[in-house]
N, CA, C and O atoms as a Tinker XYZ file with bonds, in Angstrom:
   364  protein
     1  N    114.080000  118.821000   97.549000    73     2
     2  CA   115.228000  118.326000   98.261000    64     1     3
     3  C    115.224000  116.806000   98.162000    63     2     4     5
     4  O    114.296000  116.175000   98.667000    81     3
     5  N    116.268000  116.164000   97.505000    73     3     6
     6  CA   116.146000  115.086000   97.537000    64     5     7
     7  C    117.298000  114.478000   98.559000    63     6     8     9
     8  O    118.183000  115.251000   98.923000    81     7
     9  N    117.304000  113.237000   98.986000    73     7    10
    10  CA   118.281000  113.074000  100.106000    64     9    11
    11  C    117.973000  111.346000  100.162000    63    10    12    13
    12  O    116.849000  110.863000  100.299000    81    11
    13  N    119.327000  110.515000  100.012000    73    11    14
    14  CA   119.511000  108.962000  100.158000    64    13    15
    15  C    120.030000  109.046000  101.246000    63    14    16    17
    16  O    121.013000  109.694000  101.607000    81    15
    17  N    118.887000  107.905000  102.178000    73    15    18
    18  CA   119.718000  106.964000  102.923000    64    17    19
    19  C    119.899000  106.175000  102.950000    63    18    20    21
    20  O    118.830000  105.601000  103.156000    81    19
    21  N    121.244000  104.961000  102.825000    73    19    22
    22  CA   121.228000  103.510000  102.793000    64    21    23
    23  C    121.239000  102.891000  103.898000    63    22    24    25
    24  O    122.189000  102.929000  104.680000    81    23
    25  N    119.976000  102.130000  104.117000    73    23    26
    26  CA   120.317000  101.290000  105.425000    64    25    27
    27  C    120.217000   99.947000  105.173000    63    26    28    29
    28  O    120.134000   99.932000  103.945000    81    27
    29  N    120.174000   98.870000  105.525000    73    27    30
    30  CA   120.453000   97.496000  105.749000    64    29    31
    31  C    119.264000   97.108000  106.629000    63    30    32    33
    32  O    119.569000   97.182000  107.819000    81    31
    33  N    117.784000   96.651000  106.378000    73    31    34
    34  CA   116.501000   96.305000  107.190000    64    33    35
    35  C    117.424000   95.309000  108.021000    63    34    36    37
    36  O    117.169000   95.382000  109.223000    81    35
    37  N    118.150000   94.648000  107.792000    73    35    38
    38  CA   118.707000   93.671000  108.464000    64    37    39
    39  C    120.044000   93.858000  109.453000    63    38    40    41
    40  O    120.627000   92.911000  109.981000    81    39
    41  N    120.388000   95.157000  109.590000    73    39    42
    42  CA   121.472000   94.877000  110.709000    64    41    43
    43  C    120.582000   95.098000  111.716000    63    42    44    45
    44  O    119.369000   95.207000  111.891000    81    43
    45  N    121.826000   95.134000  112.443000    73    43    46
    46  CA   120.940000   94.974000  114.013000    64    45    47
    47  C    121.084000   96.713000  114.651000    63    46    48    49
    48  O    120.431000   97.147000  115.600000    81    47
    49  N    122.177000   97.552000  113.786000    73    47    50
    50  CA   122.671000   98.979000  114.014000    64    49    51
    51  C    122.327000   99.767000  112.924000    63    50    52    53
    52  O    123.207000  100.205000  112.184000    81    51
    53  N    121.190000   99.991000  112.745000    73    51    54
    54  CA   120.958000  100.586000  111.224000    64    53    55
    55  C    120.915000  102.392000  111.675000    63    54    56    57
    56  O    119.910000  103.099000  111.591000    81    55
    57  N    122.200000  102.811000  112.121000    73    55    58
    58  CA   122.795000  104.220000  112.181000    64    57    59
    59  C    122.583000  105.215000  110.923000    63    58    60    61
    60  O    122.892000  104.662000  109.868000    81    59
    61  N    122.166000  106.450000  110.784000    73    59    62
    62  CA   122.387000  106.891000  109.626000    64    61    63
    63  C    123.446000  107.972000  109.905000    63    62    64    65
    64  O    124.100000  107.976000  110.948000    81    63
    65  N    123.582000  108.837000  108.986000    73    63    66
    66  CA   124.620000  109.216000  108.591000    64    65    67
    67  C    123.953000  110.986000  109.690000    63    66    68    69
    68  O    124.730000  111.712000  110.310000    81    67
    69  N    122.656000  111.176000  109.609000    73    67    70
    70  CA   121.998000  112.200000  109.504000    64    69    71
    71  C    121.889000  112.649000  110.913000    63    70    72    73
    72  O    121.184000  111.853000  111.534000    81    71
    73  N    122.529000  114.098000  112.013000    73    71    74
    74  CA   122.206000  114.123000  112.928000    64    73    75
    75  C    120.380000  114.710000  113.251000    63    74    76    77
    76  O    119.576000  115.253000  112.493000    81    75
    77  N    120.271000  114.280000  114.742000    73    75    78
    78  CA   118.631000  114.845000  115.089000    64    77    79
    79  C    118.277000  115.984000  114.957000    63    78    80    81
    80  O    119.104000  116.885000  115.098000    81    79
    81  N    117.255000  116.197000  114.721000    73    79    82
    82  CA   117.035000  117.572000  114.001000    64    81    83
    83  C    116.457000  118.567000  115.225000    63    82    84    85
    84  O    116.233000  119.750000  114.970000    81    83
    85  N    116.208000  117.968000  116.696000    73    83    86
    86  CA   115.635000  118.345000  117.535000    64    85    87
    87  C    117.533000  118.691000  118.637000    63    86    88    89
    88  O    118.021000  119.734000  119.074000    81    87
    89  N    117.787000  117.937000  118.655000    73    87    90
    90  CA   119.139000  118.303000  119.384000    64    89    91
    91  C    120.211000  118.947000  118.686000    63    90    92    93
    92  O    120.780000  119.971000  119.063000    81    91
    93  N    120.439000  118.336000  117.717000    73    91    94
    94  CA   121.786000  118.577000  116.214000    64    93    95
    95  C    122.736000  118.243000  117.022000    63    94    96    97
    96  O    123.757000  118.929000  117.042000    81    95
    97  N    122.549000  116.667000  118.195000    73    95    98
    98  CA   123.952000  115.962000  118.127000    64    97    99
    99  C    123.577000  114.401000  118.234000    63    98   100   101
   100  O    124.123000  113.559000  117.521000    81    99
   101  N    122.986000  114.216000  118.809000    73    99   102
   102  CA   122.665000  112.323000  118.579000    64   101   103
   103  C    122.295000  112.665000  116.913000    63   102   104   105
   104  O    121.875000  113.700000  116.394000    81   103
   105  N    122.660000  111.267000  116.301000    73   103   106
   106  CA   122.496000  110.485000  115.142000    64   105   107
   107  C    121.264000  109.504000  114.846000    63   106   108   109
   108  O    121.095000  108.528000  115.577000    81   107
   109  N    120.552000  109.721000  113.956000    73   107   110
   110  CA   118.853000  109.219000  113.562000    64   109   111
   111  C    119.219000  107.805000  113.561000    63   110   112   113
   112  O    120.182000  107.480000  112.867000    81   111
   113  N    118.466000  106.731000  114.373000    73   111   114
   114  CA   118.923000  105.245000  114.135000    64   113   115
   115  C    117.328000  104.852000  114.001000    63   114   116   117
   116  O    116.367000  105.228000  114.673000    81   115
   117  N    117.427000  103.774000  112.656000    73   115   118
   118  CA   116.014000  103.482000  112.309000    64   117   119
   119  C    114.935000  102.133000  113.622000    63   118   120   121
   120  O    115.204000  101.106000  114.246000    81   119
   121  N    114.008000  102.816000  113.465000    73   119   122
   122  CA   113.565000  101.911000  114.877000    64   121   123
   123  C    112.503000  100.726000  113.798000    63   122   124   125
   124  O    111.452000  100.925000  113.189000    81   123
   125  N    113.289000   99.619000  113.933000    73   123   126
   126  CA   113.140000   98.456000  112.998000    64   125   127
   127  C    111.198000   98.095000  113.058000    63   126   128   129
   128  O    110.498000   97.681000  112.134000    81   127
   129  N    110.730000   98.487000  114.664000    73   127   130
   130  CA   109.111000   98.095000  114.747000    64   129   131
   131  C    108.128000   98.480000  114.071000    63   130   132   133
   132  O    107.073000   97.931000  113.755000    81   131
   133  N    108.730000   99.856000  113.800000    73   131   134
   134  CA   107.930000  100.988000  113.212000    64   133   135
   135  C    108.177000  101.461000  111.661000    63   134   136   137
   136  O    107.897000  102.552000  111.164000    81   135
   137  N    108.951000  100.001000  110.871000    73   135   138
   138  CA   108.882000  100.409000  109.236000    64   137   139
   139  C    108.342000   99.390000  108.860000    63   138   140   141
   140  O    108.331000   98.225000  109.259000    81   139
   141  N    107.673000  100.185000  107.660000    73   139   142
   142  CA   106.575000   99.459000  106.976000    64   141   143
   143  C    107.377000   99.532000  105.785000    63   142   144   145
   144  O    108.378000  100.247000  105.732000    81   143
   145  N    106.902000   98.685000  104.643000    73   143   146
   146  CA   107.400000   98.900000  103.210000    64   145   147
   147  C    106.191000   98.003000  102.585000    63   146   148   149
   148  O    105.598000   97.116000  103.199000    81   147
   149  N    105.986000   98.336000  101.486000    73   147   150
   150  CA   105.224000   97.507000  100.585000    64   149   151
   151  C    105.909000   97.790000   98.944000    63   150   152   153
   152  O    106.506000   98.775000   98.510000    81   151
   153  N    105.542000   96.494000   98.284000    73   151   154
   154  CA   105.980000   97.126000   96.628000    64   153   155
   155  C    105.175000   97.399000   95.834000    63   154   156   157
   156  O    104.422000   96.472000   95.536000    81   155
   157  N    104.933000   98.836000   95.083000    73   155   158
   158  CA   104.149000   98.704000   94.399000    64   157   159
   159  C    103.948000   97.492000   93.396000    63   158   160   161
   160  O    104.585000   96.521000   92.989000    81   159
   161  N    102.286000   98.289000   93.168000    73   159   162
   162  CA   102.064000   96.940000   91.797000    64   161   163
   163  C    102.652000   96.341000   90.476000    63   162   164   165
   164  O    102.819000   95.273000   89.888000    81   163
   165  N    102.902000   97.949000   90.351000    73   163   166
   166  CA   103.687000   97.963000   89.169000    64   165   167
   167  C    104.933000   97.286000   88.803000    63   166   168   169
   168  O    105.318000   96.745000   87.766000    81   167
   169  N    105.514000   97.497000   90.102000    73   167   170
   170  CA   107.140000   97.009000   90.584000    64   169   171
   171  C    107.266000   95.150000   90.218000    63   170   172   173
   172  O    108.129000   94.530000   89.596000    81   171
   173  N    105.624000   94.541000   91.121000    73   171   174
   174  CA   105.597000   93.197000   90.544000    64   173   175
   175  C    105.435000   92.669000   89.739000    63   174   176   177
   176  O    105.824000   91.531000   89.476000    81   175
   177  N    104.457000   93.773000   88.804000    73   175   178
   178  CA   104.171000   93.537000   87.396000    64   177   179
   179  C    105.032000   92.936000   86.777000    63   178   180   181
   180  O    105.096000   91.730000   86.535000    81   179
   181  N    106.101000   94.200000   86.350000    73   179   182
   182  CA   107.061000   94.045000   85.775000    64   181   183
   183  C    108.434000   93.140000   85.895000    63   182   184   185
   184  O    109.395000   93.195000   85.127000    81   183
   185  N    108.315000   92.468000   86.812000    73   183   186
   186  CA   108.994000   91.020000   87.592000    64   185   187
   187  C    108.425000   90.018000   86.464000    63   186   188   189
   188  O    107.320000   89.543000   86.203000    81   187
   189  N    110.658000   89.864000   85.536000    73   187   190
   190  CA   109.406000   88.259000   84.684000    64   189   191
   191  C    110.201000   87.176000   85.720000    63   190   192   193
   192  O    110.820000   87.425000   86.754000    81   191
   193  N    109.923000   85.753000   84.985000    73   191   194
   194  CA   110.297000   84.634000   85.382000    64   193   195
   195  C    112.123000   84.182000   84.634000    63   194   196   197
   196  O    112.934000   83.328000   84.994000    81   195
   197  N    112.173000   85.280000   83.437000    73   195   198
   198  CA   113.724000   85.092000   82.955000    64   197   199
   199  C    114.491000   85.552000   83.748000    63   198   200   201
   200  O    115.332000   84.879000   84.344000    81   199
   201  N    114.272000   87.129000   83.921000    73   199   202
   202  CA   115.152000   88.411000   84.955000    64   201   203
   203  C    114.611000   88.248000   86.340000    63   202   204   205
   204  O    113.561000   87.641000   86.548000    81   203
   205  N    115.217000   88.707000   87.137000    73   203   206
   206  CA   114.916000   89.353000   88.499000    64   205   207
   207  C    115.539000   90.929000   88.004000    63   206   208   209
   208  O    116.584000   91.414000   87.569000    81   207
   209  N    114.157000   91.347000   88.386000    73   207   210
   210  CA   114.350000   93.245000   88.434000    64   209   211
   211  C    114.167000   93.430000   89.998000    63   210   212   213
   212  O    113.520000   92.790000   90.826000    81   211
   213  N    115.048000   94.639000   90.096000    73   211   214
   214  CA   114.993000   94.964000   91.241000    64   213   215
   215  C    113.461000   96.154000   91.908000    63   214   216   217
   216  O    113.142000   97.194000   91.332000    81   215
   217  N    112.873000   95.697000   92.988000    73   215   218
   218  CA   111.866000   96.362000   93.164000    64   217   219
   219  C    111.661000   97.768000   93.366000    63   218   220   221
   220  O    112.613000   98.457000   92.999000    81   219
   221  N    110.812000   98.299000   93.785000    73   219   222
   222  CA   110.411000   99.615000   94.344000    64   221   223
   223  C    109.554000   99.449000   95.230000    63   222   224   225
   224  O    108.641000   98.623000   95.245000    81   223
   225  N    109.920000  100.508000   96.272000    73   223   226
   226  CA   108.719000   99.975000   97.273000    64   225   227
   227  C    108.061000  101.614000   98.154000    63   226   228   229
   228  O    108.563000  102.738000   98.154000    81   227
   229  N    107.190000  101.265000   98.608000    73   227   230
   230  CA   106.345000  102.673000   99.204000    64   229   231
   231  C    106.964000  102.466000  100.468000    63   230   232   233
   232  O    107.055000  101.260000  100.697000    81   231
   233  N    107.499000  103.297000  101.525000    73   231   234
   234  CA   108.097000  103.185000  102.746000    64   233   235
   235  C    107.503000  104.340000  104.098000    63   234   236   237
   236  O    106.965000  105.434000  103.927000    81   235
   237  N    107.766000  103.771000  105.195000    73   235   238
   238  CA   107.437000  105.051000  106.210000    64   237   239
   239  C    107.496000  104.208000  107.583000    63   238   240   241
   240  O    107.073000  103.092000  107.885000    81   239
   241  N    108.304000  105.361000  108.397000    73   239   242
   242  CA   108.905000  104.338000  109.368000    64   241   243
   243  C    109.364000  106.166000  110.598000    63   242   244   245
   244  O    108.930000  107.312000  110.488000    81   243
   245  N    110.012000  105.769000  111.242000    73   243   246
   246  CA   110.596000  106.534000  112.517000    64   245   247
   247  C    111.875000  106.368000  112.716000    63   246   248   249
   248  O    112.111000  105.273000  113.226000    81   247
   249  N    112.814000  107.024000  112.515000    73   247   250
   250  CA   113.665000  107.415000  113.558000    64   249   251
   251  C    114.127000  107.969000  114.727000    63   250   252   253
   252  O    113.844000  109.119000  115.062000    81   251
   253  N    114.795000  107.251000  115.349000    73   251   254
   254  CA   114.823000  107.551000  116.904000    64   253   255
   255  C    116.436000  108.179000  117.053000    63   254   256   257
   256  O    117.482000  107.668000  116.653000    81   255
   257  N    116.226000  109.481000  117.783000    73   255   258
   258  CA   117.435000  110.334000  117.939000    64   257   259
   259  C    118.398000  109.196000  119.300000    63   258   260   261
   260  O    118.001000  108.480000  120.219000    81   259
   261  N    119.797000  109.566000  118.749000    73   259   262
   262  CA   120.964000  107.897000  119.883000    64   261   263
   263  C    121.249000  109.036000  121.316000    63   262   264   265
   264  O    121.488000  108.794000  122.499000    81   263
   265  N    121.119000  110.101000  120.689000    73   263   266
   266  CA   121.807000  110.963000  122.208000    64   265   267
   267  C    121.145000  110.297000  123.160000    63   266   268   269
   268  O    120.096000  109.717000  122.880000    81   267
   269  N    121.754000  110.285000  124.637000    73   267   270
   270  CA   120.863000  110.390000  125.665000    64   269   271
   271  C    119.957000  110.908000  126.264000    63   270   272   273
   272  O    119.058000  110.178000  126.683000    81   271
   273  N    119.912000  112.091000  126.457000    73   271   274
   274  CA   119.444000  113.245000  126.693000    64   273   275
   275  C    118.269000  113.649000  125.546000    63   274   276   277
   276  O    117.537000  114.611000  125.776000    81   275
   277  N    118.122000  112.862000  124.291000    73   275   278
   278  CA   117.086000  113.461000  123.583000    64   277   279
   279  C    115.957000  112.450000  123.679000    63   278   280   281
   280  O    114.910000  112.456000  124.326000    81   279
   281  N    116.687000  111.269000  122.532000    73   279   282
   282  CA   115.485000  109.968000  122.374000    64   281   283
   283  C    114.430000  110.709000  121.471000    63   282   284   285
   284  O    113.431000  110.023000  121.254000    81   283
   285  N    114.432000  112.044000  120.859000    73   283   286
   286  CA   113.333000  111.882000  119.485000    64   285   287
   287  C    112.708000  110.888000  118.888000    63   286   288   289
   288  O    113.294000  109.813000  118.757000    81   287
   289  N    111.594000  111.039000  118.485000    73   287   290
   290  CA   111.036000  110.151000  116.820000    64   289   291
   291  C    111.255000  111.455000  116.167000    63   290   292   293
   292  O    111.053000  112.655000  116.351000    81   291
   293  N    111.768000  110.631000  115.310000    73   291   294
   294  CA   111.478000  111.836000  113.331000    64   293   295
   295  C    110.507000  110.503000  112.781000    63   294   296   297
   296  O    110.653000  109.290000  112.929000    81   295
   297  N    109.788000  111.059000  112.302000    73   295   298
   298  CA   109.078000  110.131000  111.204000    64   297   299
   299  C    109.387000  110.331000  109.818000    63   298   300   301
   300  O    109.788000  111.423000  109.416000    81   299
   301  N    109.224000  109.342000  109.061000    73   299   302
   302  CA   110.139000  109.821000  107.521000    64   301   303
   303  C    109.132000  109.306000  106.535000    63   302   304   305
   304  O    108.485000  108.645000  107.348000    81   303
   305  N    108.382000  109.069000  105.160000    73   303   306
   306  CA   108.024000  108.076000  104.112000    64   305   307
   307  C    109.027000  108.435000  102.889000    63   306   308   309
   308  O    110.045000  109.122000  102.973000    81   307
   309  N    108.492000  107.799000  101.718000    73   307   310
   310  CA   109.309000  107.965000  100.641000    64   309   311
   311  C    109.470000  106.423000   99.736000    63   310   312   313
   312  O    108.668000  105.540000  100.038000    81   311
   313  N    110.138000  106.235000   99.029000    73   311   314
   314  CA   110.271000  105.338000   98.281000    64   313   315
   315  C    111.911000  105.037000   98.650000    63   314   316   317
   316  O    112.846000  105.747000   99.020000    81   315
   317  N    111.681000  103.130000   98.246000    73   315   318
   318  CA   112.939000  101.938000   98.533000    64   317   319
   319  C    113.046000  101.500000   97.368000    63   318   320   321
   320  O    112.154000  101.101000   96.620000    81   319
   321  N    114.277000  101.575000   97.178000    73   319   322
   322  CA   114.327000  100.784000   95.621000    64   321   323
   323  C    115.301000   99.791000   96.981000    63   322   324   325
   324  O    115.669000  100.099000   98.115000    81   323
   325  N    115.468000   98.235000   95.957000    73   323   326
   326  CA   116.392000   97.230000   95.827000    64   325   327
   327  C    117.432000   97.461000   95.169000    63   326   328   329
   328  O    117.447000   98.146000   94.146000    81   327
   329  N    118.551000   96.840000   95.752000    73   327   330
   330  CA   120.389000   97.491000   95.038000    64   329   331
   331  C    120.525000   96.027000   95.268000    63   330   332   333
   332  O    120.036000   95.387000   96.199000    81   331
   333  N    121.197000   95.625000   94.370000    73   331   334
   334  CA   122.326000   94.013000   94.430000    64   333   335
   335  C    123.886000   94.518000   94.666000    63   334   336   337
   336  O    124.696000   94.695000   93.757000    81   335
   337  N    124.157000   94.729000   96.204000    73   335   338
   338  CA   126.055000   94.647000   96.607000    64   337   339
   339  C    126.556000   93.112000   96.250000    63   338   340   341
   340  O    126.010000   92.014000   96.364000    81   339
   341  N    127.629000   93.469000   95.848000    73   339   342
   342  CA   128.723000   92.420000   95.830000    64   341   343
   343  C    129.575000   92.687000   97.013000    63   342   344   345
   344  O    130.332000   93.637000   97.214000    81   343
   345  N    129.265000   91.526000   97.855000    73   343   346
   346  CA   130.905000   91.488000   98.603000    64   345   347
   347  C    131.321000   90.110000   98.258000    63   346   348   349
   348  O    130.733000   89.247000   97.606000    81   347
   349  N    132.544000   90.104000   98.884000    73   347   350
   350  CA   133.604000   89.178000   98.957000    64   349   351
   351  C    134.150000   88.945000  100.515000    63   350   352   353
   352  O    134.620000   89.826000  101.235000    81   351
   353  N    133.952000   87.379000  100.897000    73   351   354
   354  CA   134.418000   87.076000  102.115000    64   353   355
   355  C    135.514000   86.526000  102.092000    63   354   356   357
   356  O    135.766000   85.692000  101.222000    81   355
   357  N    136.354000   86.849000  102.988000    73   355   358
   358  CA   138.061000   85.840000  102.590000    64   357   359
   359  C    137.940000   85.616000  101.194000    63   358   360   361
   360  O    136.977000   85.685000  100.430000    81   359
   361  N    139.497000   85.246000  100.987000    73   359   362
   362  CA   140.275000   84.601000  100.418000    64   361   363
   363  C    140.961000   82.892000  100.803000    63   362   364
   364  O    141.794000   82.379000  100.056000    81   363
């Protein structure tokens, strides 16, 4: 079973898409204290000084169920790759 989630280490609401698996109605929100990431070696290896490649990284962290009434941890690991978004602010 494979399964993406995109989150943003940096918002301040990092919501996923995925309900709790203990209630099946609050929504998994990542609890920012409790993720770790590292990149593999390999990942830096292959980092030259012409390109920037995007990394890979080893991950494992908790989610916390939003209902009221629940408040779960799920715990999760797995692998992070790096994505480059383009946005655009105004015009």
């Amino acid at each position: 079973m494979k399964r993406e989630i995109l989150i943003d280490v940096t918002d301040k609401e990092s919501l996923t898409d995925y309900f709790c698996p203990y209630c099946n109605k609050g929504l998994l929100k990542l609890d920012k204290k409790k993720f770790i990431y590292e990149e593999y070696q390999k990942s830096i290896q292959e980092r030259t000084y012409d390109s920037w490649e995007f990394g890979i990284f080893s991950c494992s962290g908790v989610f916390q169920c939003n209902h009221l009434y629940c408040n779960e941890f799920v715990s999760f690991c797995g692998e992070m790759y790096e994505e480059e978004i383009d946005t655009c602010i105004g015009r």
